[in-house]
Backbone as XML, in Angstrom:
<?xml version="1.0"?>
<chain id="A" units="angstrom">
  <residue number="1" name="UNK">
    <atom name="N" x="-143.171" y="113.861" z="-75.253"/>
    <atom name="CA" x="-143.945" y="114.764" z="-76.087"/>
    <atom name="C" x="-143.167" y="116.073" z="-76.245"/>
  </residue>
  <residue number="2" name="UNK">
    <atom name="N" x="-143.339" y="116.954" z="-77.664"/>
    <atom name="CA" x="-142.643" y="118.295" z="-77.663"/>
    <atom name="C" x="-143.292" y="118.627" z="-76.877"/>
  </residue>
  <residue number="3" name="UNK">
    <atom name="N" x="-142.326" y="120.102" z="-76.661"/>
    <atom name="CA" x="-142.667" y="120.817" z="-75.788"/>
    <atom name="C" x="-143.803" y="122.100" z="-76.614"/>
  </residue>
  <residue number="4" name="UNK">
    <atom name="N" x="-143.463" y="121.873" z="-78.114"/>
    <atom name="CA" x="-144.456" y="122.675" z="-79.094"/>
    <atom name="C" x="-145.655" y="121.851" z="-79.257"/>
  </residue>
  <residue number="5" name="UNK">
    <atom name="N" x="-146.645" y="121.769" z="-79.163"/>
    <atom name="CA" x="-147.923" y="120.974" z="-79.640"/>
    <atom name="C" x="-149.207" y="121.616" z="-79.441"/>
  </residue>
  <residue number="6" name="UNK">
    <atom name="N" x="-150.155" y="121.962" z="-79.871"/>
    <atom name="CA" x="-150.883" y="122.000" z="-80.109"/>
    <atom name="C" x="-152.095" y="121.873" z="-78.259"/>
  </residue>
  <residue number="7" name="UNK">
    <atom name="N" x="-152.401" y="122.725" z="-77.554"/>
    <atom name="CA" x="-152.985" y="121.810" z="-76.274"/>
    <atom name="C" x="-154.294" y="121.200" z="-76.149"/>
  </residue>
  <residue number="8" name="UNK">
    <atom name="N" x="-154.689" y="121.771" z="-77.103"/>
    <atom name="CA" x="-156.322" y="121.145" z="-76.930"/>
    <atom name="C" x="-156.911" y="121.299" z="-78.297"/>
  </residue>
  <residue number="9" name="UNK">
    <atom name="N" x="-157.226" y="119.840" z="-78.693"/>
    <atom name="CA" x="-158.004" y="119.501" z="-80.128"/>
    <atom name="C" x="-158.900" y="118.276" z="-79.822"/>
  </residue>
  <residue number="10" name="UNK">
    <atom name="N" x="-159.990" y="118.235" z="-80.453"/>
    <atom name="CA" x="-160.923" y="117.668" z="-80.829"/>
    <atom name="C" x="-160.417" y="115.803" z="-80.813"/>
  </residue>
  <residue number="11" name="UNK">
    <atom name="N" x="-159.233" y="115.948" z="-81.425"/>
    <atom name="CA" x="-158.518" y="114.535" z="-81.929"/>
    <atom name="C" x="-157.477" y="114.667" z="-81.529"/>
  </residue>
  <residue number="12" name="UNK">
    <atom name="N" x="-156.827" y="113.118" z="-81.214"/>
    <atom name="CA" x="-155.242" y="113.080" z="-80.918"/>
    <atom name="C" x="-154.419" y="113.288" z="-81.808"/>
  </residue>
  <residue number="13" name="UNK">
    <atom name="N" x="-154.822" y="112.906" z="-83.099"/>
    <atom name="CA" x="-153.893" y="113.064" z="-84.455"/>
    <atom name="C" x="-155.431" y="113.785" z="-85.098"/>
  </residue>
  <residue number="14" name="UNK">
    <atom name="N" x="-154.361" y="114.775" z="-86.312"/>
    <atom name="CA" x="-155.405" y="115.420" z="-87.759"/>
    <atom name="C" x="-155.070" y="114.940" z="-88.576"/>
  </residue>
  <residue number="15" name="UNK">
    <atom name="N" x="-155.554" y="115.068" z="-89.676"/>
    <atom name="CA" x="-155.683" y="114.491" z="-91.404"/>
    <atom name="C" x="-154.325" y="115.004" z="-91.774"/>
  </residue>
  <residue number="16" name="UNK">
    <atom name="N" x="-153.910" y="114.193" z="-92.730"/>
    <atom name="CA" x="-152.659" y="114.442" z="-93.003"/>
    <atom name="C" x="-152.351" y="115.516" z="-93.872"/>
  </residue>
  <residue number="17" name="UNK">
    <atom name="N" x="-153.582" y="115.678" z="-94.825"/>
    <atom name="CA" x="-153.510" y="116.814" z="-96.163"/>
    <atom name="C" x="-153.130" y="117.057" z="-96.944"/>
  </residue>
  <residue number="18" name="UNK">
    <atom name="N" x="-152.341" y="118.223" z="-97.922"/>
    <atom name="CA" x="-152.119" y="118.026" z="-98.979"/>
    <atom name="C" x="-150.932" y="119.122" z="-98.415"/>
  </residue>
  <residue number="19" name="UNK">
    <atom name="N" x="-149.897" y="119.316" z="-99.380"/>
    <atom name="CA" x="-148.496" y="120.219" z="-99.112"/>
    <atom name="C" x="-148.282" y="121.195" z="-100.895"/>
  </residue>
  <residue number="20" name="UNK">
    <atom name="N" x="-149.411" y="121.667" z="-101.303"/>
    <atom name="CA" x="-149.564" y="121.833" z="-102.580"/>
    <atom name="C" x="-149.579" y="123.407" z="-102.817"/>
  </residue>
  <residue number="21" name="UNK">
    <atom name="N" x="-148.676" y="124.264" z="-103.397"/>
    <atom name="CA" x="-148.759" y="125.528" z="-103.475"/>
    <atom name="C" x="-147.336" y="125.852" z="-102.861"/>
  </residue>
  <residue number="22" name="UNK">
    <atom name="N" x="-147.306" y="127.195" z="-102.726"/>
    <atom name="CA" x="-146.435" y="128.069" z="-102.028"/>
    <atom name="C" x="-146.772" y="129.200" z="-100.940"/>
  </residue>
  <residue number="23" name="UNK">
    <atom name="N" x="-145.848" y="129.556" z="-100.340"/>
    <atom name="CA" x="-146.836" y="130.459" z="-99.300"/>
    <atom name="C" x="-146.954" y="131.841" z="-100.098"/>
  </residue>
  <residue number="24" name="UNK">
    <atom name="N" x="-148.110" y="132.244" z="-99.807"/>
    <atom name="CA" x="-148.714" y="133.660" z="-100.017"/>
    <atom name="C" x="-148.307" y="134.938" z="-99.563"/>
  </residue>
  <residue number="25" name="UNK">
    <atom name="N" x="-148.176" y="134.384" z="-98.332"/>
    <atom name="CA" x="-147.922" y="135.598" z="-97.100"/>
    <atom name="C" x="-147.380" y="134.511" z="-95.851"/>
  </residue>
  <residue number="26" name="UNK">
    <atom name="N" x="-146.680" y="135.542" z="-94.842"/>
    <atom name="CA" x="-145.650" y="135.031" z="-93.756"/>
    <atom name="C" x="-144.137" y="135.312" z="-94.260"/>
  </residue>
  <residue number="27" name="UNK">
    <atom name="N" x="-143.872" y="135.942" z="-95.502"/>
    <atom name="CA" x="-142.517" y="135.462" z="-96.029"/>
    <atom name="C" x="-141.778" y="136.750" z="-96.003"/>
  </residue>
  <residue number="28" name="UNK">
    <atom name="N" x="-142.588" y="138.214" z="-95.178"/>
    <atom name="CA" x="-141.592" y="139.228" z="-95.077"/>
    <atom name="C" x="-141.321" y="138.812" z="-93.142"/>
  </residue>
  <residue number="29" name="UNK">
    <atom name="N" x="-139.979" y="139.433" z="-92.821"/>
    <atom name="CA" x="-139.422" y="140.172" z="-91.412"/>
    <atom name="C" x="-140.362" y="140.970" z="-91.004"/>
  </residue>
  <residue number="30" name="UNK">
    <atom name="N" x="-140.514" y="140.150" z="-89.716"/>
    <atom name="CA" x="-141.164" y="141.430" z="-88.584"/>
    <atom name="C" x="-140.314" y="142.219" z="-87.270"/>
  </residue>
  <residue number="31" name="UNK">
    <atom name="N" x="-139.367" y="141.199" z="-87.307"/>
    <atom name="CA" x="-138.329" y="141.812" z="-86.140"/>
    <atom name="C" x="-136.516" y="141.359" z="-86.902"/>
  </residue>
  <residue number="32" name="UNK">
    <atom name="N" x="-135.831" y="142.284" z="-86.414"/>
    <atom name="CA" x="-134.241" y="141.616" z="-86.955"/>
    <atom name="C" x="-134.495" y="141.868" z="-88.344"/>
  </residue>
  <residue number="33" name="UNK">
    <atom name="N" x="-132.562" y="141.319" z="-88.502"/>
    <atom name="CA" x="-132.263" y="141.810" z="-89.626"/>
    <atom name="C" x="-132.279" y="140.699" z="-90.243"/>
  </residue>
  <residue number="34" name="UNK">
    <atom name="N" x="-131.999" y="139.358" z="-90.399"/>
    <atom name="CA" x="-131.870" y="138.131" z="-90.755"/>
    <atom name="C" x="-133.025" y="137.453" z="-90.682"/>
  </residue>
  <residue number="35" name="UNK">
    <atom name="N" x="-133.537" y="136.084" z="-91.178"/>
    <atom name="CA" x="-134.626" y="135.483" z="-91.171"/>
    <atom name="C" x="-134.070" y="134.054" z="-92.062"/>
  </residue>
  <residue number="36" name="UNK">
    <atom name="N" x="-135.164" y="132.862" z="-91.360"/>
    <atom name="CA" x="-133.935" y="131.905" z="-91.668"/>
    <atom name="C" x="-135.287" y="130.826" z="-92.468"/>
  </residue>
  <residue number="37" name="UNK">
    <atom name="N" x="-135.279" y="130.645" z="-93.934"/>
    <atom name="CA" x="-136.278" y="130.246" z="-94.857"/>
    <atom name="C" x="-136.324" y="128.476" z="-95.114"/>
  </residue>
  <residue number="38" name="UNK">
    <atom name="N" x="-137.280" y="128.071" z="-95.149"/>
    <atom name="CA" x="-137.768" y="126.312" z="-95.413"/>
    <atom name="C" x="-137.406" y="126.658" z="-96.852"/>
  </residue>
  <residue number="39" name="UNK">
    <atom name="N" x="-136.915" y="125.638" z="-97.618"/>
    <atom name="CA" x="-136.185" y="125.014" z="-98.881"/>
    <atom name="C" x="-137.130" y="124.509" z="-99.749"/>
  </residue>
  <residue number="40" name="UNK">
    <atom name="N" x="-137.912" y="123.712" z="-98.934"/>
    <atom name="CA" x="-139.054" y="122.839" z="-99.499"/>
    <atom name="C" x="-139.898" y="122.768" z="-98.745"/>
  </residue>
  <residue number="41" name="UNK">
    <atom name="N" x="-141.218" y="122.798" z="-99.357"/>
    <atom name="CA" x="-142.554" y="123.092" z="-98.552"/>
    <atom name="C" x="-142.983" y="121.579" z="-97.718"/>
  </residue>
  <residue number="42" name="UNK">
    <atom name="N" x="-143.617" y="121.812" z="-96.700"/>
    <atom name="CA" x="-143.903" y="120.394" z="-96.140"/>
    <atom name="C" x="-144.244" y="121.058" z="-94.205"/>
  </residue>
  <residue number="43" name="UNK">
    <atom name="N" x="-144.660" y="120.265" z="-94.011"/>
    <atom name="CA" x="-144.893" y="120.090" z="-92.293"/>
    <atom name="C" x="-143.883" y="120.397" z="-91.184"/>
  </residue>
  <residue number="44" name="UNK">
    <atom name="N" x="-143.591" y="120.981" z="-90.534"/>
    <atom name="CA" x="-142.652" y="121.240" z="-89.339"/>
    <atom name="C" x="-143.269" y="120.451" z="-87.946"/>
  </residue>
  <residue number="45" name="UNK">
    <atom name="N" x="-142.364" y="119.526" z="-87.373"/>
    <atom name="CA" x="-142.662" y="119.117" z="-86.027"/>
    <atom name="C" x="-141.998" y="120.262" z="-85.108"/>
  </residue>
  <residue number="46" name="UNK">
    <atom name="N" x="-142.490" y="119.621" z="-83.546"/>
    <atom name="CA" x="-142.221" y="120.555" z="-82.859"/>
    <atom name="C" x="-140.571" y="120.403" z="-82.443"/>
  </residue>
  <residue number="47" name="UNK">
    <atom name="N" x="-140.582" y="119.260" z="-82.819"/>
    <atom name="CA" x="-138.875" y="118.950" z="-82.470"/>
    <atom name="C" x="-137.947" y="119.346" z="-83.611"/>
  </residue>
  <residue number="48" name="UNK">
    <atom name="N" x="-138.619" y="119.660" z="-84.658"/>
    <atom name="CA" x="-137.866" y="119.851" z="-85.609"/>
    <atom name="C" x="-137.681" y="121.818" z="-85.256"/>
  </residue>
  <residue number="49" name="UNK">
    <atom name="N" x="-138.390" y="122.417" z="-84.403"/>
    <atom name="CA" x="-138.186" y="123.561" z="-84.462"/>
    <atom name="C" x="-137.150" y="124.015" z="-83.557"/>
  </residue>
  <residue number="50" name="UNK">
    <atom name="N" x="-137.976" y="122.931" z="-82.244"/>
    <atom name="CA" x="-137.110" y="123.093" z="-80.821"/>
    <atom name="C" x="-135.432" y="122.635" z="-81.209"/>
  </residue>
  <residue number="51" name="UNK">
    <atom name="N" x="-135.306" y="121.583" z="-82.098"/>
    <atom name="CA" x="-133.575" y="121.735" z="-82.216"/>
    <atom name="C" x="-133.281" y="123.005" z="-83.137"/>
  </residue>
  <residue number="52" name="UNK">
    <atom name="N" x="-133.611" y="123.236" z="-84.381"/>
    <atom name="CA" x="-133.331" y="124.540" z="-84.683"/>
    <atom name="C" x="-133.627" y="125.882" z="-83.784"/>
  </residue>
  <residue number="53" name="UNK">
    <atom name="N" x="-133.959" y="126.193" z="-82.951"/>
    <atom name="CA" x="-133.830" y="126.907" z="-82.095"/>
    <atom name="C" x="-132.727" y="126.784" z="-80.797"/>
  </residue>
  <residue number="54" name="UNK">
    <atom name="N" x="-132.508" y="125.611" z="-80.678"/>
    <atom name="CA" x="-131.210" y="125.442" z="-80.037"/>
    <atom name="C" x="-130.083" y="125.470" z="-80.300"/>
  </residue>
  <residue number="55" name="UNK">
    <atom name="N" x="-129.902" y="124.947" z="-81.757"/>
    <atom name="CA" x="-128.658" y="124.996" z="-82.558"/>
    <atom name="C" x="-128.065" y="126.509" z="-82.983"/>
  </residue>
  <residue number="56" name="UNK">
    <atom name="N" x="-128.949" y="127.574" z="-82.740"/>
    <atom name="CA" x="-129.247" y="128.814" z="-83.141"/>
    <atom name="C" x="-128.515" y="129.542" z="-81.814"/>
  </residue>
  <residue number="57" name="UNK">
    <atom name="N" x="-129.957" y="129.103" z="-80.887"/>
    <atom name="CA" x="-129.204" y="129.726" z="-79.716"/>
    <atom name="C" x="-127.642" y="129.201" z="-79.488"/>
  </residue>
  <residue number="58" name="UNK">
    <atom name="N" x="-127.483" y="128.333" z="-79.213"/>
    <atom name="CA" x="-125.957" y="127.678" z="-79.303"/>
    <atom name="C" x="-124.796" y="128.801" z="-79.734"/>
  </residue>
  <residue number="59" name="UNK">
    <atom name="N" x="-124.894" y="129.099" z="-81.077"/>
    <atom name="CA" x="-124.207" y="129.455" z="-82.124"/>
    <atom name="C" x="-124.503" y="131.062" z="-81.490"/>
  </residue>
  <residue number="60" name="UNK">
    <atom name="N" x="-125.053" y="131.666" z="-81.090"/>
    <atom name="CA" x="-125.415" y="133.304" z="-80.927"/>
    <atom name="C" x="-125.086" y="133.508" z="-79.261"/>
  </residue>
  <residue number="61" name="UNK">
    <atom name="N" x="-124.676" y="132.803" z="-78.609"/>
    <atom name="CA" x="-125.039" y="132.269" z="-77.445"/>
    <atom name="C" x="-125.184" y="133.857" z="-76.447"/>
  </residue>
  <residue number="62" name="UNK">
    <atom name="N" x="-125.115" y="134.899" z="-76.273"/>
    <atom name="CA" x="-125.585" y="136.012" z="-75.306"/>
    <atom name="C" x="-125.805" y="137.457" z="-76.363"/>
  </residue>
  <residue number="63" name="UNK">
    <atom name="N" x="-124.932" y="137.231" z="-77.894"/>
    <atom name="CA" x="-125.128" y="138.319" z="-78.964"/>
    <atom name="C" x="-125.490" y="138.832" z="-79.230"/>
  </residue>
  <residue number="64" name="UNK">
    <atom name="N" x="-127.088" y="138.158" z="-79.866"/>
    <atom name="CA" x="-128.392" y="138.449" z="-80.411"/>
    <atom name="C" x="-129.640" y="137.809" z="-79.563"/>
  </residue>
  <residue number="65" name="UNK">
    <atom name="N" x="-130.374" y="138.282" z="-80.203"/>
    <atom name="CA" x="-132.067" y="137.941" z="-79.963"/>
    <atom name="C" x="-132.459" y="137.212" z="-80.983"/>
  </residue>
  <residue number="66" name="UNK">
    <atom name="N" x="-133.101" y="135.906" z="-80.538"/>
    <atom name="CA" x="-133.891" y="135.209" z="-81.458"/>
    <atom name="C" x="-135.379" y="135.186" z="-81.019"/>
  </residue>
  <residue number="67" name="UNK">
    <atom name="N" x="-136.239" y="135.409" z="-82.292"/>
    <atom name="CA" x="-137.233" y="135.271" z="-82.451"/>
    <atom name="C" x="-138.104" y="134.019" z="-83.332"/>
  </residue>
  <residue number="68" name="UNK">
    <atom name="N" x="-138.922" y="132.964" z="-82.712"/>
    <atom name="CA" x="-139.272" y="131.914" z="-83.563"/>
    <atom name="C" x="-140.863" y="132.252" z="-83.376"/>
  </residue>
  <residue number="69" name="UNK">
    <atom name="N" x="-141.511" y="132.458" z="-84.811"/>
    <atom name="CA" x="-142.687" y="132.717" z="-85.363"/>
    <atom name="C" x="-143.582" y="131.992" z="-85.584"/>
  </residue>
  <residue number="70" name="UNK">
    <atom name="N" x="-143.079" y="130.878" z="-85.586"/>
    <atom name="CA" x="-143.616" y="129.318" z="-86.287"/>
    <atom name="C" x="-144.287" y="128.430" z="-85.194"/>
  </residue>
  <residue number="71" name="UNK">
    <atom name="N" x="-145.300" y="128.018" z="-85.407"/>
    <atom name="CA" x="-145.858" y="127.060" z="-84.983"/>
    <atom name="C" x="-146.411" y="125.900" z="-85.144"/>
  </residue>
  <residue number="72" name="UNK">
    <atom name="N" x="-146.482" y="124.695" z="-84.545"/>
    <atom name="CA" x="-146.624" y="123.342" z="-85.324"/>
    <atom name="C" x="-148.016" y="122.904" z="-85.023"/>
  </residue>
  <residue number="73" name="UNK">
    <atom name="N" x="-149.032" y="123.433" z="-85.979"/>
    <atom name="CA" x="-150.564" y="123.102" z="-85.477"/>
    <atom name="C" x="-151.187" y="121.692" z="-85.164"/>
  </residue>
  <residue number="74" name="UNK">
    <atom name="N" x="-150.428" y="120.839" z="-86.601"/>
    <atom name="CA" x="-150.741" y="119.642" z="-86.244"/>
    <atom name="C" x="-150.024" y="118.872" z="-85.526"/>
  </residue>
  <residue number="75" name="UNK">
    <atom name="N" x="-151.036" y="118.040" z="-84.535"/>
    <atom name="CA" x="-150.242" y="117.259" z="-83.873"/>
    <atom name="C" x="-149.185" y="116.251" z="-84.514"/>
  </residue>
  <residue number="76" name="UNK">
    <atom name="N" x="-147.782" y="115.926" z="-84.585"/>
    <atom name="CA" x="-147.380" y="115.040" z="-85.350"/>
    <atom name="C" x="-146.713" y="114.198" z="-84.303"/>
  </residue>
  <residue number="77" name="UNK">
    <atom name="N" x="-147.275" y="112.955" z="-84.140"/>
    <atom name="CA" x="-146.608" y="111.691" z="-83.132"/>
    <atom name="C" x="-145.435" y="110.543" z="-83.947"/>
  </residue>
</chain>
């Protein structure tokens, strides 16, 4: 299991939903100078964050500070 998930819901899995629109808000910097943007709208797993956050740290390795904002509400198995 990620180590990002969701700890306590009602259900093991949620409804899958719809991916329709653009975001509203979330899309200015709150910390740093850089900020690193989704291409195409859609769902983030938790593994999909936890390797981009590693590949990140990797690459910056004692430099900078990373900050990850994002969270993966639905459970995705």
């Amino acid at each position: 299991m990620p180590a990002l998930a969701p700890s306590r819901t009602e259900y093991r899995k949620s409804m899958k939903g719809s991916r329709a629109g653009n975001a509203k808000r979330g899309n200015t910097l709150a910390f740093g100078e850089f900020g690193l943007q989704s291409l195409s709208r859609g769902p983030l797993t938790g593994q999909q964050i936890e390797a981009a956050r590693v590949t990140i740290a990797r690459h910056l390795k004692r430099k900078g500070k990373l900050w990850i904002r994002v969270f993966p509400h639905k459970p995705v198995t």
